[in-house]
N, C-alpha and C positions, 0 to 999 in steps of 0.2 A: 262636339269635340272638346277636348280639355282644355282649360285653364287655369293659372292659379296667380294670383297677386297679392304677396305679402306685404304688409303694414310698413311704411316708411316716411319718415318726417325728414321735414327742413334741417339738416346738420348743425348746429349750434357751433361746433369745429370743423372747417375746413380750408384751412391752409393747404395741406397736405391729405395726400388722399386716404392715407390711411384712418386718420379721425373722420375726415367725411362718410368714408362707409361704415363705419363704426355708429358715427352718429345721426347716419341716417337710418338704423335701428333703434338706436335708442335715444329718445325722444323728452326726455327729461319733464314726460308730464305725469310722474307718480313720487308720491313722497319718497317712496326707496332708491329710485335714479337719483333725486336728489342729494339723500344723505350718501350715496355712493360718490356722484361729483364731486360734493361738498370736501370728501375726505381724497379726493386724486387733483392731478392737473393741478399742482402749484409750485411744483419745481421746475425749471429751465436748464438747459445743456445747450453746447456748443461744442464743436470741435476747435480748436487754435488755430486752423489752417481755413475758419469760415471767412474773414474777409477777403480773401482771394482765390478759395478753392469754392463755387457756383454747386459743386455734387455734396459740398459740408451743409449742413441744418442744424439750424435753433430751433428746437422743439423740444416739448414736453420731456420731464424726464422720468421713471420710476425705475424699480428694479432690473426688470428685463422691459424689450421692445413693448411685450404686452401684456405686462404684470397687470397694470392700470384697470384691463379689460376680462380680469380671469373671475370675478363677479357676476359679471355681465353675459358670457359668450362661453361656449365650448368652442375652438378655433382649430379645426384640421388643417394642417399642412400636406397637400397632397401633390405630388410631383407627376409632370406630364407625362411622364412613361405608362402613369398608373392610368390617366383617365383615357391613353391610348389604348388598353386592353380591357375599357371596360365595353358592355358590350352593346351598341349603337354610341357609343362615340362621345364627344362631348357635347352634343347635342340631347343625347338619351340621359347624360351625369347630370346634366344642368336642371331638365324637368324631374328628374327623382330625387334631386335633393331639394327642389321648393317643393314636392308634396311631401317632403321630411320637414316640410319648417324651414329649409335649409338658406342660408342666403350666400353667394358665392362671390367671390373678388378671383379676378379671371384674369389671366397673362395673355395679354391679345398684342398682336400688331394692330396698331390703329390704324394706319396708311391701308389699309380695306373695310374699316366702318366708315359708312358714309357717316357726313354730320362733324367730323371729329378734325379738330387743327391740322394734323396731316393727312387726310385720306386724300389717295392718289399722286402724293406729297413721297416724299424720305421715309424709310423705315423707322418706325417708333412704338417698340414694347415696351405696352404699359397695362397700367394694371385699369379692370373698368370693372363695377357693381351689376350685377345683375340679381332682380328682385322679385320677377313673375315672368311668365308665358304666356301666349295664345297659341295654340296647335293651327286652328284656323287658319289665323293669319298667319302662322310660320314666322311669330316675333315675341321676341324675348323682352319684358321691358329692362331697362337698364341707366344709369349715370357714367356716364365719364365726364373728365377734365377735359374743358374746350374755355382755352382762352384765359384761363386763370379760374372757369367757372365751375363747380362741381353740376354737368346741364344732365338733364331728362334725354330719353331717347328707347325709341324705338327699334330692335337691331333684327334683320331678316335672320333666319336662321342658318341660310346660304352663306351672307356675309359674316357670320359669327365664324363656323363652321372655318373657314377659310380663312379667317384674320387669327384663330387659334392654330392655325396647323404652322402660320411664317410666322412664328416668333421667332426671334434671334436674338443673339447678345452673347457673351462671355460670363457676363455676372452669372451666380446661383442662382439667383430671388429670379430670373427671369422662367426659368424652370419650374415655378411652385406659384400653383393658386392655393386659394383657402375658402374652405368654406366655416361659416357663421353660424353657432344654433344658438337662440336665447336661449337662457336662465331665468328663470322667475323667481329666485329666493330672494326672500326679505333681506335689505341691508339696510344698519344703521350706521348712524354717524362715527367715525371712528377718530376723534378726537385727540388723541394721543398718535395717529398719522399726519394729520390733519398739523398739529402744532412742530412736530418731528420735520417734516418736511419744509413750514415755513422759516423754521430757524434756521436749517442748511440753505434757504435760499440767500435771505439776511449774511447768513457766515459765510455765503458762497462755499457750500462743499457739498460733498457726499457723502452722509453714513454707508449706503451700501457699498457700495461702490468706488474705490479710491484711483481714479484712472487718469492720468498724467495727458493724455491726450485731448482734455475735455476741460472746461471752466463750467464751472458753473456757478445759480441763481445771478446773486444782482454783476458779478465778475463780470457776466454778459452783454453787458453794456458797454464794457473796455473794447468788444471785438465789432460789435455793433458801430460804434464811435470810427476804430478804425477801416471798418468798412467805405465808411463814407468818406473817409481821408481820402484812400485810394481812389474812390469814386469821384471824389471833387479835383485829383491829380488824373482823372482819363486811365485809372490803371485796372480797373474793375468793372464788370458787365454788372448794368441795373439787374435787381430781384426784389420785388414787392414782396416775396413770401419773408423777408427778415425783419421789414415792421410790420408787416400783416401777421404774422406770429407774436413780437411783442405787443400786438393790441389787442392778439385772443386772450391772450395770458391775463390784463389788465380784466377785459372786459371779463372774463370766469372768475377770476376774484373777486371782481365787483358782483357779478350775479350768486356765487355761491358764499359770500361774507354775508350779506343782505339776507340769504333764504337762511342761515344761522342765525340770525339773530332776529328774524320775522319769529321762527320756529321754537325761538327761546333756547337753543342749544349752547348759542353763544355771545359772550357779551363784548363787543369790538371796542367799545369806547361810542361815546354820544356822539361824534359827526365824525366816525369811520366812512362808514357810508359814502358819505357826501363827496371824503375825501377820496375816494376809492373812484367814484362816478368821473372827476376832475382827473384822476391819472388815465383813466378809460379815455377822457374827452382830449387828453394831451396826448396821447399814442395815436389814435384815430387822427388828429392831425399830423400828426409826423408822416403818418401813411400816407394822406393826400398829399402833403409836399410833395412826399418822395414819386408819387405817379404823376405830379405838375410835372417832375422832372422830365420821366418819360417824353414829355411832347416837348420839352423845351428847357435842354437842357441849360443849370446857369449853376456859377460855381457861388453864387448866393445863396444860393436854394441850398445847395449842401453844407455849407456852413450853417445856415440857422437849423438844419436838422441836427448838428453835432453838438450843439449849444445847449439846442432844445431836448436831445436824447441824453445830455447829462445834468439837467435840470431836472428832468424825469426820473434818474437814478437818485438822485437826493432826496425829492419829496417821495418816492415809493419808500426808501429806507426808513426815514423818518413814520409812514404810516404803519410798516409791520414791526418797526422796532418797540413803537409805541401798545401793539397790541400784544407783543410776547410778554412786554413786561407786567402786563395786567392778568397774565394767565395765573 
C-alpha cells in the first residue's frame, strides 16, 4: 500500500501557526535558507487596538501576508468548494498533492481530531499541517496547535474526512486551505533589504506600506507596555503569544546578525553579538514572568514586566542604532 512522508524539521518560528508550518519546511540547514532569513523577519506590526482586542497580533511584518515566503514556497490558495468537486474527496486531494511534493495547511474543525485542545469540546476551525500518509493505516501524519504547542499527530482518515466537512465560521480564511510546494533556488543575502527594513523598525515605520491602523517596529512596545497596564488593572485576558512573539523577534536577530557576521557578510560592531544574546536573554524572561502570571496572578509581576519591557526598548534601540550608523 502507499505511503509518503515528506521532510519536516523543528519550526525555529512558532508563535503563530502560520510560521510554524512554514518553518516546519524549511529548516534553516543550507546556506541559502540562511541568507533568505537573514534578509526577512526583522520588522514588527501591531494593530492599535492589540492591548485589548485578543483577535489583534504582533507579528512579523513585510509586504503582503506572504511576501517573506515567495522565495521559498509556491502557496495555492484553494477554496472548499474546489476540493468538494475534486474527485475522491479531500482525502484523494491530500494524497496527490504529497506525491506532488505537495504539503497542505487544511481548515479543519478540531472538536473531531482526536488529540486536539477541543475535540469533543466546542466547535473550533482551525488551520492543522498535514505532511505524509499511510494508505494502510488509513492516517495522515500531521501537527496542530495543542495547548500553545505546535504537537505531531497521527489523524485517521475517517476523523480527517469528517472534521473537514464541519468547518464553520463567517470569516473568509475559514473557507481556504493551501497548499506548499518548495522552491530550491539559490538566494543570497540581500542587504540592502536587510538594512531597509532595520531602519523602519528603529524609525518605527513602513516604506511599503503607510497604514494608520498599525505601529510599527520598536513603536511596539508603547502597545505591548499598555497591554499590561490593562492587564495589571483586570481589564485584559492573558496571551503569551505577545512576549512569546517579542522573543522570536530578539532571538532571529540574534541568530541571523551572528550567521552574517560568522559568514563575513556583515560587520555588526565587536560585541553586537553579545548584546543581541542579552536582549534575547531579557525577552525570554519577560515571557516567563508573564506565564508565572498565568498560575498566580500578582499586580507585581505586571509591573516589573512594564519596566522591564521598556528597559528592553531602550537597549534594543541603542543596539540597531549603533549598527545602522556603521553601514
Amino acid at each position: 500500500m502507499a505511503s509518503r512522508i515528506l521532510p519536516v524539521a523543528k519550526p525555529f518560528l512558532r508563535g503563530y501557526v502560520h510560521h510554524a508550518i512554514a518553518f516546519s519546511i524549511i529548516d534553516l540547514s543550507s546556506e541559502s535558507d540562511n541568507h533568505w532569513f537573514a534578509s526577512n523577519f526583522i520588522q514588527l506590526r501591531c494593530p492599535h487596538d492589540l492591548p485589548s482586542n485578543r483577535h489583534s497580533t504582533l507579528d512579523f511584518y513585510h509586504e503582503t501576508f506572504y511576501a517573506a515566503y515567495d522565495d521559498q514556497f509556491t502557496i495555492q490558495t484553494i477554496h472548499k468548494n474546489v476540493i468538494a468537486h475534486y474527485n475522491g474527496g479531500v482525502i484523494r486531494f491530500l494524497i496527490d498533492t504529497l506525491e506532488a511534493d505537495g504539503y497542505t495547511e487544511l481548515m479543519v474543525n478540531e472538536s473531531y481530531i482526536p488529540g486536539t485542545s477541543t475535540y469533543m469540546k466546542d466547535d473550533f476551525t482551525h488551520n492543522i499541517f498535514i505532511y505524509g500518509y499511510d494508505q494502510e493505516a488509513s492516517v495522515f501524519y500531521g501537527k496542530f496547535v495543542k495547548d500553545g504547542v505546535f504537537t505531531e499527530a497521527q489523524i485517521l482518515f475517517e476523523a480527517l474526512q469528517e472534521a473537514y466537512a464541519r468547518t464553520n465560521g463567517q470569516a473568509v480564511w475559514v473557507n481556504h486551505s493551501k497548499v506548499y510546494t518548495r522552491l530550491h533556488n539559490p538566494i543570497t543575502f540581500d542587504s540592502t533589504r536587510f538594512y531597509g527594513f532595520l531602519s523602519d523598525y528603529v524609525k518605527s515605520r513602513s516604506c511599503y506600506r503607510d497604514n494608520k491602523m498599525y505601529v510599527f517596529g520598536l513603536d511596539i512596545y508603547d502597545k505591548v507596555i499598555e497591554y499590561f497596564g490593562l492587564l495589571q488593572e483586570g481589564r485584559a485576558e492573558s496571551d503569551i503569544r505577545v512576549l512569546h512573539s517579542l522573543w522570536e523577534h530578539k532571538q532571529s536577530m540574534r541568530y541571523k546578525i551572528k550567521f552574517l557576521q560568522e559568514a563575513g557578510l556583515l560587520d555588526p560592531g565587536a560585541d553586537t553579538v553579545h548584546r543581541l544574546e542579552e536582549l534575547e536573554g531579557d525577552a525570554f524572561k519577560l515571557r516567563a514572568l508573564h506565564l508565572r502570571s498565568f498560575f498566580s496572578p500578582d499586580q507585581g509581576l505586571y509591573a516589573k514586566i512594564i519596566r522591564r519591557t521598556g528597559e528592553l526598548r531602550e537597549k534594543e534601540a541603542e543596539v540597531y542604532e549603533s549598527m545602522l550608523s556603521r553601514r
